[in-house]
C-alpha positions in Angstrom: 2.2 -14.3 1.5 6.0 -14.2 2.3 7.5 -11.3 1.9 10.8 -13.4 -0.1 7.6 -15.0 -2.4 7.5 -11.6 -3.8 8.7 -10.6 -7.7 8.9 -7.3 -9.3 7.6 -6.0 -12.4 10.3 -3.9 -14.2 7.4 -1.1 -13.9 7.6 -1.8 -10.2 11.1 -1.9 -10.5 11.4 1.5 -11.8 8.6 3.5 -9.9 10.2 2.3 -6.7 13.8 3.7 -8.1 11.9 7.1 -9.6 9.7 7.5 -6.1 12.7 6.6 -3.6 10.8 3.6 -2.2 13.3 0.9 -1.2 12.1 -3.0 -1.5 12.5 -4.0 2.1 9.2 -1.6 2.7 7.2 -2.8 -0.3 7.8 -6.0 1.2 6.2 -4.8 5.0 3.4 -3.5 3.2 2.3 -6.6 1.8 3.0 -8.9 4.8 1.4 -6.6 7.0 -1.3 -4.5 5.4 -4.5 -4.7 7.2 -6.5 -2.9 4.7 -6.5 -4.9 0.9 -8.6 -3.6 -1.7 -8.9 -5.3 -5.1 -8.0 -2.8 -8.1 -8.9 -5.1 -11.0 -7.8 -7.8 -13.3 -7.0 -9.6 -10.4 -4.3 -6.8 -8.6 -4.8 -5.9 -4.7 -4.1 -2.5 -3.4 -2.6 -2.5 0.0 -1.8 -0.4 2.8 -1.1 -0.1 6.6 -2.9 1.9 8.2 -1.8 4.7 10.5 -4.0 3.1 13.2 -1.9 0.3 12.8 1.5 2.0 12.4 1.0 3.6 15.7 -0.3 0.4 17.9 2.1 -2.7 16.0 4.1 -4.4 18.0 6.3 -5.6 14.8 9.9 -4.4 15.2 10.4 -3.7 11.7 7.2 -1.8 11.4 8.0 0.5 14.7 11.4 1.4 13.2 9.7 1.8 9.8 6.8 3.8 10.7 7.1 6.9 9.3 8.3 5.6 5.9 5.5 3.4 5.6 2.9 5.8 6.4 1.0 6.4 3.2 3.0 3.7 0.9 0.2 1.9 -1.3 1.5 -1.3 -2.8 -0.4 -2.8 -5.8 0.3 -6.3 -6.6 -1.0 -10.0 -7.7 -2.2 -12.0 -4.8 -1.7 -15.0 -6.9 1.7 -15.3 -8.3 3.0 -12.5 -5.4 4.2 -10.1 -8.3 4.2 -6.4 -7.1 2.5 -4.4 -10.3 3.5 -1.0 -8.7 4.0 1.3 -5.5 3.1 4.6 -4.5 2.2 7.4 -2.3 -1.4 7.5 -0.9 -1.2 11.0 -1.3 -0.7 11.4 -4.9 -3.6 11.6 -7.5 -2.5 8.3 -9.3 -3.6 6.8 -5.9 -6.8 8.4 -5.1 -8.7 5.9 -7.7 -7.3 3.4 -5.5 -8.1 5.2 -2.3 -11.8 5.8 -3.4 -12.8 1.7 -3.6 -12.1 1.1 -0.2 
């Protein structure tokens, strides 16, 4: 999916303002996340790995690497709209975490 495919909920919108996560790094997670775990009603939740973080070759990744490490992106694989974003760390995201 390209990253420029990509719309934003106002939800979205707003959780990435409230949680200090800018767009360019919702829009890295879902290019490059290499684990994808479906949520329900249709919604993905994806991440990069720290494995991955730490071996990419990607430019933007490398220079991103420590601000991506933990970012969970929830979104619609089939119209590209991101639903929400979060820290892995946070309870909201353990249901997430706990599918995979």
């Amino acid at each position: 999916m390209l990253a420029s495919s990509l719309g934003f909920t106002r939800h979205a919108e707003a959780r990435c303002q409230q949680r200090s996560i800018p767009r360019r790094l919702v829009e890295l997670v879902v290019a490059h996340a290499n684990r994808r775990v479906f949520v329900g009603d249709g919604v993905q939740a994806a991440m990069i790995t720290r494995k991955r973080l730490q071996t990419s070759r990607v430019p933007q990744l490398k220079a991103e690497r420590d601000r991506l490490d933990g970012l969970m992106v929830l979104f619609d694989p089939q119209d590209g709209t991101i639903v929400t974003a979060m820290w892995a760390d946070g309870a909201a995201a353990r249901r997430y975490r706990a599918r995979s």
